[in-house]
C-alpha positions in Angstrom: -74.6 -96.9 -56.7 -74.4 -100.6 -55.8 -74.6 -101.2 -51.7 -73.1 -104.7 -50.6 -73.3 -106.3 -46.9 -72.6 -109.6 -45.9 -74.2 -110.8 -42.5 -75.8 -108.0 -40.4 -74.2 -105.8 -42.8 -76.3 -107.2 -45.5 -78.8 -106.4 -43.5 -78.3 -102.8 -42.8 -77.7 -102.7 -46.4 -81.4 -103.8 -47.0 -82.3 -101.3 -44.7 -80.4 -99.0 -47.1 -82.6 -100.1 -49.7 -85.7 -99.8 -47.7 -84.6 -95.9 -47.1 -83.8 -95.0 -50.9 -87.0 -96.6 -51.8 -88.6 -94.3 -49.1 -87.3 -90.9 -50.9 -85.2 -91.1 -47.7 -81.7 -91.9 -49.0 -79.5 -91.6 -52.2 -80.8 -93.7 -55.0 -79.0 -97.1 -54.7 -79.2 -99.4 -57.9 -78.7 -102.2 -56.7 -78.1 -104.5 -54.2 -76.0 -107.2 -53.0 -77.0 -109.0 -49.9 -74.1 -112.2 -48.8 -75.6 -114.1 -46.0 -78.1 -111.5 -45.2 -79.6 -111.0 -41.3 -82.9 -109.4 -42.4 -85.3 -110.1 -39.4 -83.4 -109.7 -36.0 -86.8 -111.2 -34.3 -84.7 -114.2 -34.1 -87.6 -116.4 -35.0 -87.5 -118.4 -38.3 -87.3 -122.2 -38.0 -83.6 -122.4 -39.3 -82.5 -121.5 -35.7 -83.3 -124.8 -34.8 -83.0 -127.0 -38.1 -79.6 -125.3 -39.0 -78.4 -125.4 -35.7 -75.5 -128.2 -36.4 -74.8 -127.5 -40.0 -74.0 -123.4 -39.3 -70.8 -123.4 -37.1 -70.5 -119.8 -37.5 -74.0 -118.4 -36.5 -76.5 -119.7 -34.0 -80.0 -118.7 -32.2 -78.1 -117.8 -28.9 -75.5 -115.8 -30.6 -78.2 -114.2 -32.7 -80.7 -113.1 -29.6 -77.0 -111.6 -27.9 -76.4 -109.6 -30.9 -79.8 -108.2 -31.0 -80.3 -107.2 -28.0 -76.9 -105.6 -28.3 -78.1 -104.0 -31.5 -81.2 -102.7 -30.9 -81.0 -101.5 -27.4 -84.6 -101.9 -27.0 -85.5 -100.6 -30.0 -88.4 -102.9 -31.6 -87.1 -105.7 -33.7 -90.0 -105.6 -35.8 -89.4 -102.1 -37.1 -88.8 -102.4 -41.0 -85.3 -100.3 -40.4 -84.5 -103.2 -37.7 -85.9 -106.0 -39.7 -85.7 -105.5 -43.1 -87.6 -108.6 -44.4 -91.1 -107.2 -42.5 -90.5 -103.6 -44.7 -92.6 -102.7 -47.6 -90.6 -103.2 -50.7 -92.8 -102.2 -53.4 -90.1 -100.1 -55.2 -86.9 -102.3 -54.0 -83.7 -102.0 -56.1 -82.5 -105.0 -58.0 -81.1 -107.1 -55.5 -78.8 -110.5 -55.7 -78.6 -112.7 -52.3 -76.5 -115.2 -51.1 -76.6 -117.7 -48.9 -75.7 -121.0 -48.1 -78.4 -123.8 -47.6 -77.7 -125.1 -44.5 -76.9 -121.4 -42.6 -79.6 -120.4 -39.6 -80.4 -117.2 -41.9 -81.2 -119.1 -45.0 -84.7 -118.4 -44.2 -84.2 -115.0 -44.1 -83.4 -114.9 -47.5 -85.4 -117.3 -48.8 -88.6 -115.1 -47.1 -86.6 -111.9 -48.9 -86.2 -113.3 -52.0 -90.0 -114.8 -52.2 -91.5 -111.1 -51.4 -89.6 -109.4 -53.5 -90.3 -111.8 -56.1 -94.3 -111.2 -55.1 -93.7 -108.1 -55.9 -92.4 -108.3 -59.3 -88.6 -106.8 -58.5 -85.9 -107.7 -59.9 -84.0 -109.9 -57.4 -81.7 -112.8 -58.0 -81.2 -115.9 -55.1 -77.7 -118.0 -55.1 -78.4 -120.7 -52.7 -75.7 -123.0 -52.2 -75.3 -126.8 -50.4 -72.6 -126.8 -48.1 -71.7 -123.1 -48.5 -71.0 -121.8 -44.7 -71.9 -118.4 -43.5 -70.5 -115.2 -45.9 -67.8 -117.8 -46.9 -67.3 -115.6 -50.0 -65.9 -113.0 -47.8 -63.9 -115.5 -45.6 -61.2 -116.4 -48.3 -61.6 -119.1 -51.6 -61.1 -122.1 -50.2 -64.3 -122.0 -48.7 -67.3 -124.6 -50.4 -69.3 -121.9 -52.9 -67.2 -118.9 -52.7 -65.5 -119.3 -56.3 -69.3 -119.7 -57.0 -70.6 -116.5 -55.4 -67.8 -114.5 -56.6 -68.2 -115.5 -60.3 -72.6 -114.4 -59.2 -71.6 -111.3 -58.0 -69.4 -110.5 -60.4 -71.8 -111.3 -63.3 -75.0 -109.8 -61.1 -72.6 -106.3 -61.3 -71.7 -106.5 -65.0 -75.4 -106.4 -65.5 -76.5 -103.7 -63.2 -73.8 -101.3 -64.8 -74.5 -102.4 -68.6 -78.3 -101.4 -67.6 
């Protein structure tokens, strides 16, 4: 089973992942995160540096959707915030993102743990790429790109 999610959905599909790791959901083998919101603390320093090159996403938007989300819930919980989980048995995971989007760090964090801790996990980070422009049509900068790393990432998970 490969789970996909681009934007909080990536997120919640990271949460998946931190689930089936746990015993606590169906085995997924794979992963692929686009644009991935994996800490809803609203706190890494791309708020602020990404702030004019992201026209889709911003802090303020971001602190209104979590608060909408979690309803009080802590943001720090791994199943809120995937990127503060354990992931010592993570599934293969590809992630997305475009350089200059104010979740970039979130998947740069991601991508650096899991790396740490020896998974298998592949980063496409692309200049000028906006926010889950794969998913927004192919005239977008870097979607032709992602789809062609998707598409690859998923010929590999199924020839095992």
């Amino acid at each position: 089973m490969i789970v996909g999610g681009d934007s909080a959905g990536g997120g919640l599909a990271a949460s998946l992942g931190v689930l089936s790791q746990a015993g606590l959901a169906p085995k997924i083998d794979s992963l692929v995160l686009l644009s991935p919101w994996l800490d809803v603390t609203v706190s890494a320093p791309a708020y602020a540096s990404n702030a004019a090159t992201d026209p889709l996403f911003s802090k303020e938007s971001a602190d209104i959707a979590a608060e909408l989300y979690l309803q009080g819930f802590d943001p720090r919980h791994p199943l809120a915030s995937p990127l503060l989980a354990e992931l010592d048995s993570f599934p293969p995971t590809l992630i997305s993102v475009g350089t200059g989007e104010v979740l970039v760090d979130d998947s740069l964090r991601f991508h650096e743990k899991l790396l740490a801790l020896g998974s298998q996990v592949e980063l496409s980070a692309i200049d000028g790429m906006e926010h889950v422009a794969v998913v927004r049509g192919p005239e977008h900068t870097g979607s032709a790109e992602t789809y062609e790393v998707i598409a690859s990432f998923i010929d590999r998970i199924i020839a095992g």
